[in-house]
Structure formats: structure tokens, C-alpha cells
N, CA, C and O of each residue as an XYZ file, in Angstrom:
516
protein
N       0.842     -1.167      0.000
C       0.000      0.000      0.000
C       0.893      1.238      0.000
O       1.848      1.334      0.772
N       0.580      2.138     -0.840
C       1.320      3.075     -0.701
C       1.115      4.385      0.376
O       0.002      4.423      0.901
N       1.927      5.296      0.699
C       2.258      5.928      1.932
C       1.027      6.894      1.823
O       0.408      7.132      2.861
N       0.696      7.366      0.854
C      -0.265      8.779      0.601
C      -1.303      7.788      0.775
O      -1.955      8.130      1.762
N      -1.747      6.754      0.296
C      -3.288      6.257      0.480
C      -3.921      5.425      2.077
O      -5.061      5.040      2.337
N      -2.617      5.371      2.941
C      -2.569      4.733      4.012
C      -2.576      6.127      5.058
O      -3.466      5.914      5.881
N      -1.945      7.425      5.327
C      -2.378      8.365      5.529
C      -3.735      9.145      5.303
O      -4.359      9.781      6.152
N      -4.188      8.880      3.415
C      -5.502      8.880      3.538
C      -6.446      8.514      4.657
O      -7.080      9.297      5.364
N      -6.434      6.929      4.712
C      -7.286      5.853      5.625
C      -7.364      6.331      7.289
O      -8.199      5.895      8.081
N      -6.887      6.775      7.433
C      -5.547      6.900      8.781
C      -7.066      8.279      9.132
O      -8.058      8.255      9.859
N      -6.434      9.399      8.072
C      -7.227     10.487      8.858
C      -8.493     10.319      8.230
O      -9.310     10.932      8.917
N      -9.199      9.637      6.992
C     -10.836      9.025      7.565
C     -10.948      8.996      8.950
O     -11.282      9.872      9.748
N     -10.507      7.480      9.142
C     -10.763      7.091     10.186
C     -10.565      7.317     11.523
O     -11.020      6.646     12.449
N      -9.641      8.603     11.609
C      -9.665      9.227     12.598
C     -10.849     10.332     12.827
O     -11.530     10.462     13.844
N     -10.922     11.131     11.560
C     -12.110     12.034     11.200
C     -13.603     11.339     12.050
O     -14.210     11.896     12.965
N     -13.891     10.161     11.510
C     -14.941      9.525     11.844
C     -14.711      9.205     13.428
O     -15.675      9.180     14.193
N     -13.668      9.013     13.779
C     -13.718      8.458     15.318
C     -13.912      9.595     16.186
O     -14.639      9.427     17.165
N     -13.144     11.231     15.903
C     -13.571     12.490     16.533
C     -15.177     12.371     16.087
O     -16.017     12.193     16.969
N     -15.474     12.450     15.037
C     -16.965     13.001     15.489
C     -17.864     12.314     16.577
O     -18.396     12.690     17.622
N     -17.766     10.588     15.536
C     -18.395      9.648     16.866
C     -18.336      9.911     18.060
O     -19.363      9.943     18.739
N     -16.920     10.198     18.660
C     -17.064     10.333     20.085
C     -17.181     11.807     20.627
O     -17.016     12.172     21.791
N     -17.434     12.413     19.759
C     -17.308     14.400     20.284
C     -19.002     14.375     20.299
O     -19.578     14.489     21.381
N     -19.763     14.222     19.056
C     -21.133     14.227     19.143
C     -21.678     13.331     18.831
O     -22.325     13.363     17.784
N     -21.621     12.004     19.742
C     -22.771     10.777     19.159
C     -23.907     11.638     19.986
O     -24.932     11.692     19.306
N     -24.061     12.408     21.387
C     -25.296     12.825     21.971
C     -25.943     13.961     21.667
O     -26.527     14.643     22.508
N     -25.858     14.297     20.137
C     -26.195     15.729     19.788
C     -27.314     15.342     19.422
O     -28.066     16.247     19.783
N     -28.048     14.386     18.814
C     -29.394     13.663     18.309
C     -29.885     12.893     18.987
O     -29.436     11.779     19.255
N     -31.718     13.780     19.684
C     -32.514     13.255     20.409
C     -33.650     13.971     19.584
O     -33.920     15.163     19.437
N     -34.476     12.288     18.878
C     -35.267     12.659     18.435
C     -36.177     11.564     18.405
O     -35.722     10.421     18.444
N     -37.851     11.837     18.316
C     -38.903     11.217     18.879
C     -39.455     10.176     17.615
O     -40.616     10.372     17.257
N     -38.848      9.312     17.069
C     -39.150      8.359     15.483
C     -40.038      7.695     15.854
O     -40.856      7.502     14.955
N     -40.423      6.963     17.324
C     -41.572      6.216     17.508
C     -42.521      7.137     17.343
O     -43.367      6.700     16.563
N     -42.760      8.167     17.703
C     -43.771      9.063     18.424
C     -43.607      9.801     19.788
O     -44.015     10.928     20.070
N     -42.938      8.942     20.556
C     -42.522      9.687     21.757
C     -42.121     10.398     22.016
O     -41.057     10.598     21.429
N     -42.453     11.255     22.893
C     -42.237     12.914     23.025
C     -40.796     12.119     23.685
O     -40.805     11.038     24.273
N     -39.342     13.155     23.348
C     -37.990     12.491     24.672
C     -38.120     13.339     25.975
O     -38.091     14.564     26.093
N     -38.223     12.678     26.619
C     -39.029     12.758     28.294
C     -38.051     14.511     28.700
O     -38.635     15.338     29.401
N     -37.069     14.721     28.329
C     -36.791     16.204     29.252
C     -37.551     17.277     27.876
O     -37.096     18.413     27.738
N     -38.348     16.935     27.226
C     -38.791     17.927     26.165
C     -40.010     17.863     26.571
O     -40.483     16.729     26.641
N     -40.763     18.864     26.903
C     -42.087     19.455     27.207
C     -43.454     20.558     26.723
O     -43.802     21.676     27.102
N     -43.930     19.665     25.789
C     -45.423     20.646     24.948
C     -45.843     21.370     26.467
O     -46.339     20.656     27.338
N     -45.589     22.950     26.730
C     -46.433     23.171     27.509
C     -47.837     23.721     27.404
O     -48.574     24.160     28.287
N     -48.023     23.588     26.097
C     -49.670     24.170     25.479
C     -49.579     24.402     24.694
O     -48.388     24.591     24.446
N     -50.417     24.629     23.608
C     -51.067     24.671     22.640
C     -52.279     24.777     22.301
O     -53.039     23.977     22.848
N     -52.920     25.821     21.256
C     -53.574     26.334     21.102
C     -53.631     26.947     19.400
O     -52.666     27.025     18.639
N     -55.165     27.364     19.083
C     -54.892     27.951     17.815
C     -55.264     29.586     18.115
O     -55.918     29.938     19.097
N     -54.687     30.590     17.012
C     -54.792     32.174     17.041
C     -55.248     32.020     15.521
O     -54.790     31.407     14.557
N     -56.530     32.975     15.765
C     -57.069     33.718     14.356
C     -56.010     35.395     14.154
O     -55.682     36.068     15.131
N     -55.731     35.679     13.036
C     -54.795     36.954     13.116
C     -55.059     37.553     12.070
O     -54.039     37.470     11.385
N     -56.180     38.376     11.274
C     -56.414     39.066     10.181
C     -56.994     38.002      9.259
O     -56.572     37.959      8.103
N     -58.179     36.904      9.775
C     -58.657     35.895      9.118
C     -57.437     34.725      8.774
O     -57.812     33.680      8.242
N     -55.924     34.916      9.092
C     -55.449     33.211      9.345
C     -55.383     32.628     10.234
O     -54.758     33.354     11.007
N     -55.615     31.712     10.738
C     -55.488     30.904     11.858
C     -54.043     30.044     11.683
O     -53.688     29.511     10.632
N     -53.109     30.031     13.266
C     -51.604     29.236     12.809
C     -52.205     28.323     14.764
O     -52.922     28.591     15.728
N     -51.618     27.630     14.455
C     -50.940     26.540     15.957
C     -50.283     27.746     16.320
O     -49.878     28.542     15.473
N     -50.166     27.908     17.508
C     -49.724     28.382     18.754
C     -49.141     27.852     19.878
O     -49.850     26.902     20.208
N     -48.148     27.978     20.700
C     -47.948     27.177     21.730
C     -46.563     26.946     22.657
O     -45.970     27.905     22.163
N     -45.837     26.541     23.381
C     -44.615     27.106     23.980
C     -44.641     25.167     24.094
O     -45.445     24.251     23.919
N     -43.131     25.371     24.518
C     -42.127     23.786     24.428
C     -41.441     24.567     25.625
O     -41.251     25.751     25.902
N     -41.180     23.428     26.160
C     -39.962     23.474     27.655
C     -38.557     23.050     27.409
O     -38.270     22.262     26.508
N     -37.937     23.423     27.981
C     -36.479     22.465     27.940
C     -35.805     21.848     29.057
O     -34.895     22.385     29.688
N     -36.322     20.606     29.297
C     -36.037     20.544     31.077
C     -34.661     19.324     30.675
O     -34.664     18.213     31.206
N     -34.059     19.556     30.135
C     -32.563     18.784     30.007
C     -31.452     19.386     30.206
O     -31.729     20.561     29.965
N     -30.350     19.334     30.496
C     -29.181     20.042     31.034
C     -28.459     20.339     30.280
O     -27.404     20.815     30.701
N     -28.699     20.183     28.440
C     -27.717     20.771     27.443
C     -28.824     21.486     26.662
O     -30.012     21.163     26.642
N     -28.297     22.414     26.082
C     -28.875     22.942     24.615
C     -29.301     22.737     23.445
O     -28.402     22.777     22.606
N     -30.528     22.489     22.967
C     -31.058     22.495     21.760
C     -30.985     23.352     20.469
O     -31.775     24.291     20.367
N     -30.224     23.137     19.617
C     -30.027     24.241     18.266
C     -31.494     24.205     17.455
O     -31.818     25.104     16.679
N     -32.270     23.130     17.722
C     -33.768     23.149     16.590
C     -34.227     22.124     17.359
O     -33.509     21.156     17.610
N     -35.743     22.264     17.904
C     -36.717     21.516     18.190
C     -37.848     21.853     17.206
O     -38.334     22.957     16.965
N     -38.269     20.215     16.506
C     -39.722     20.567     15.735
C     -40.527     20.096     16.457
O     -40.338     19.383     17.442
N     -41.710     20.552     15.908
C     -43.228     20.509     16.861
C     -44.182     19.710     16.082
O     -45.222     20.368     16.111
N     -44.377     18.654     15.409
C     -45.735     18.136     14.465
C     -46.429     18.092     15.325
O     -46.255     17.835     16.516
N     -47.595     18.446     14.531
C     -48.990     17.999     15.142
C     -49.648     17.281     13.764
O     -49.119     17.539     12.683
N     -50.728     16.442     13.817
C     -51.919     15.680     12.885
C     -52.531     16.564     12.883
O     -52.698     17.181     13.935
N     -53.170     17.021     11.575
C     -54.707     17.529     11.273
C     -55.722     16.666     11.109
O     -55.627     15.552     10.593
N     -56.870     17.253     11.617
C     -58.389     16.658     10.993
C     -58.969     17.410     10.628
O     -58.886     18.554     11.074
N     -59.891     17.025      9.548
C     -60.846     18.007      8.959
C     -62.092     18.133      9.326
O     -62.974     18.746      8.723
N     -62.209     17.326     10.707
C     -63.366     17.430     11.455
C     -63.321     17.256     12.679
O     -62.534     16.564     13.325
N     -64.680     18.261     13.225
C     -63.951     17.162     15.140
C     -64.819     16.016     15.289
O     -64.608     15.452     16.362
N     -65.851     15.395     14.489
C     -67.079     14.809     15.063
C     -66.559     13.514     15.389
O     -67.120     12.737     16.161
N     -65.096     13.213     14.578
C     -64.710     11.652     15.455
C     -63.151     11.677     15.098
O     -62.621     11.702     13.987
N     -62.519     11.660     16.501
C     -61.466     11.381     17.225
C     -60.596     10.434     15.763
O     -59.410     10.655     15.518
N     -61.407      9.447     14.963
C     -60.829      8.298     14.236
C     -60.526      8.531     13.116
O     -59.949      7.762     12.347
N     -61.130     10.365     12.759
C     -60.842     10.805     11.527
C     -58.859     11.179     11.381
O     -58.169     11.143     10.362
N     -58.434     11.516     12.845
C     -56.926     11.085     12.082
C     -56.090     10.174     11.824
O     -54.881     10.311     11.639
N     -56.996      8.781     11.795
C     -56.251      7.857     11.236
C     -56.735      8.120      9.710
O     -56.125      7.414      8.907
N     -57.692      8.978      9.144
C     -58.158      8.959      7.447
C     -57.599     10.116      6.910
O     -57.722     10.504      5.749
N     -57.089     10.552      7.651
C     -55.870     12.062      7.229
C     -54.742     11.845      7.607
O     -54.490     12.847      8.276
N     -53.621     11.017      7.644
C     -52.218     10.860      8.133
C     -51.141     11.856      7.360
O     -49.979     12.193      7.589
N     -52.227     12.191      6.210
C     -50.765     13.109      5.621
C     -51.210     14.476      5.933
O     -50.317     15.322      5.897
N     -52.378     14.873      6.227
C     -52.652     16.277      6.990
C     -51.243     16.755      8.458
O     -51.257     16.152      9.532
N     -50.138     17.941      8.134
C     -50.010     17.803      9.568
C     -49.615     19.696      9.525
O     -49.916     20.461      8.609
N     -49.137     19.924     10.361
C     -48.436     21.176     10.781
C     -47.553     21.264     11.475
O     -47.785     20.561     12.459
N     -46.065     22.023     11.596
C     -44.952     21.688     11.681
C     -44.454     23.404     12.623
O     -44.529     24.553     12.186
N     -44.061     23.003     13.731
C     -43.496     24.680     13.807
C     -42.279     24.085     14.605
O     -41.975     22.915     14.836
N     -41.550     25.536     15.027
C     -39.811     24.713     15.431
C     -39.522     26.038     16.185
O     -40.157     27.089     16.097
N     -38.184     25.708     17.116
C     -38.003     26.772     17.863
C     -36.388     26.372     18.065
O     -35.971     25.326     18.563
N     -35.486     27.633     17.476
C     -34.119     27.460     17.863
C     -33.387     27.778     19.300
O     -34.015     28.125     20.300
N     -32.448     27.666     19.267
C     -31.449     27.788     20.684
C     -32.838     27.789     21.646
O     -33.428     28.806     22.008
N     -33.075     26.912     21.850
C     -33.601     26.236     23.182
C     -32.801     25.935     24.262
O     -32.683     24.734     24.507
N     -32.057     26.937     25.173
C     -31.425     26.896     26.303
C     -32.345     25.713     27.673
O     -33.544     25.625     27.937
N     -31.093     24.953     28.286
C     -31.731     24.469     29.722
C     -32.532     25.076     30.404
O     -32.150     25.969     31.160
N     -33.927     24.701     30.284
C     -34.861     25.095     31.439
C     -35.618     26.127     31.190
O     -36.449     26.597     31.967
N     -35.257     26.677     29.654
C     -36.103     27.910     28.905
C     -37.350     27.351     28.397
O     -37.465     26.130     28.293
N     -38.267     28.123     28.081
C     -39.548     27.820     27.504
C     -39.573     29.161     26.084
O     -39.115     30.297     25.963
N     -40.128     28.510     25.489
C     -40.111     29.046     24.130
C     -41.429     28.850     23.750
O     -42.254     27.943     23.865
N     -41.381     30.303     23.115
C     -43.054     30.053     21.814
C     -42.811     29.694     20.552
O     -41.713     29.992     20.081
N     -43.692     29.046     19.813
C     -43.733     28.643     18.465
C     -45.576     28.736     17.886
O     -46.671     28.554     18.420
N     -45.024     29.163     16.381
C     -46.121     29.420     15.874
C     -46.214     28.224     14.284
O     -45.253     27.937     13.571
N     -47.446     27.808     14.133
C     -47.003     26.633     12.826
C     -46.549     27.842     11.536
O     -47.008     28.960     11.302
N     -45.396     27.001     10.829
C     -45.295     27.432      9.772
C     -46.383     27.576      8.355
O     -46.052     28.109      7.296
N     -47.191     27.207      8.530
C     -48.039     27.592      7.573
C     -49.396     27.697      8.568
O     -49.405     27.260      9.719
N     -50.717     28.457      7.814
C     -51.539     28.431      8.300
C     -52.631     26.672      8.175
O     -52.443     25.692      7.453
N     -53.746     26.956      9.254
C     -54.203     25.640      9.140
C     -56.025     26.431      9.060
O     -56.440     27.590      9.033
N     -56.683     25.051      9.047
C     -58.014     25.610      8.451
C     -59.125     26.095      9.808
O     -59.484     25.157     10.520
N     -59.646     27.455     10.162
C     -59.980     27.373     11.374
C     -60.921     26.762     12.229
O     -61.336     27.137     13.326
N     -61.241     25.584     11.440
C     -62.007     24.462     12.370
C     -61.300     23.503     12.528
O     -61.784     22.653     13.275
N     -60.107     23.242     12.024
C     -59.032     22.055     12.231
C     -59.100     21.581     13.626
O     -59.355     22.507     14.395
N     -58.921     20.169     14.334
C     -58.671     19.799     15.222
C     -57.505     19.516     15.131
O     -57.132     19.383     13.965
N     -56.354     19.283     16.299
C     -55.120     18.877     15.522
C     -54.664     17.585     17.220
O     -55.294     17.326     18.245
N     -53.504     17.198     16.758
C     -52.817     16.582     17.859
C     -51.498     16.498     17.689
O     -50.970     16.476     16.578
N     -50.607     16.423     19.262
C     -49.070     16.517     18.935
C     -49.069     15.172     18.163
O     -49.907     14.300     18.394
N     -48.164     15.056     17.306
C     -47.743     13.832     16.582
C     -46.141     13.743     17.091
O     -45.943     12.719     17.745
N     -44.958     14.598     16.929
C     -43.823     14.166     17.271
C     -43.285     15.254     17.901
O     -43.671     16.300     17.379
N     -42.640     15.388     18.700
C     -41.591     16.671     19.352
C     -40.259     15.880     19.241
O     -40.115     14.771     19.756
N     -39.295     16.523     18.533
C     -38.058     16.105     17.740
C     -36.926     17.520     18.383
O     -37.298     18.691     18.457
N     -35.402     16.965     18.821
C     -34.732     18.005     18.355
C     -33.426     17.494     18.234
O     -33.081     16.318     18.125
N     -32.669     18.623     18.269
C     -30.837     18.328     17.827
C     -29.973     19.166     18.492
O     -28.760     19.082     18.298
């Protein structure tokens, strides 16, 4: 093997071993559904504002490091008359996010797009990094 392609290998694999071990704990995020237990929906709500209506609502940060981006999904329904209508809308959702989420701060977030103002909605995932 020659000297330049074994130096190559060398700092890959060193490259890869700093990150692994500098930030394997930078990614906590909710893929089942589960909210990750120090992350906290503290309410939610919808606001009408010049005829749009957006999700509304504040997130906690009860973990001892810093968050650069927490997202917020929620499910839409296009009705409230049964609870079972969001299993017949799964691709209905609304999405809002909140940066530098400091330890123990609470933050507001508003959905990025508007939603329809009879929408019912539900958290679906609280995700961050």
C-alpha cells in the first residue's frame, strides 16, 4: 500500500472516530412518536390573526444541554365529530420549530403555515438536535 493512500485511511478514520465520540449525543429525536421525556409541549392552542389561523404554543427544555432546533408536528383533521378521523388524514399535519432552546427555557412557536380554522389537531412528534 502506498504511503499517501494509508495516511488517507488513517485520517478518515480518525475524522470519523472524533466526530463519533465528540457528538454521538447531539441527536434526540422522537421516530416512535414519543415525546424524549426532558422535552415538554407546555400548550397549545390555535390564534385567528387578520382571518389566518396558525398553531400556537410554547415547548420546555427541562434537560441540562442545549437544543439548536426543536420541531413541533402535530396531525390535522378536517373534522372534530370523530377522534378516528386522524387515522383517514395521516398526511394532513403542521410543523413549527423553535431554535437555541437553552436548559430550562420555555419558548413560543407558531405553525409554519396556516391551518383551516375548524381544524382539530394533535401533537404527533416533538423532535430536536
Amino acid at each position: 500500500m502506498k504511503a499517501g493512500t494509508l495516511i488517507a485511511l488513517i485520517c478518515v478514520f480518525g475524522g470519523w472516530y472524533y466526530l463519533r465520540t465528540h457528538f454521538a449525543g447531539w441527536i434526540l429525536s422522537a421516530t416512535s412518536g414519543e415525546t424524549p421525556a426532558c422535552l415538554e409541549l407546555v400548550g397549545s392552542t390555535t390564534s385567528e390573526v387578520d382571518g389566518v389561523t396558525h398553531i400556537i404554543g410554547s415547548v420546555r427544555n427541562n434537560c441540562d444541554r442545549k437544543f439548536l432546533m426543536v420541531s413541533i408536528s402535530f396531525k390535522l383533521a378536517r373534522t372534530n365529530s370523530d377522534p378516528a378521523v386522524f387515522r383517514d388524514f395521516p398526511e394532513a399535519v403542521a410543523v413549527a420549530s423553535v431554535r437555541d432552546l437553552q436548559p430550562g427555557e420555555t419558548a413560543q412557536f407558531k405553525s409554519a403555515v396556516p391551518v383551516s380554522k375548524d381544524a382539530i389537531y394533535r401533537l404527533d412528534r416533538l423532535s430536536a438536535y
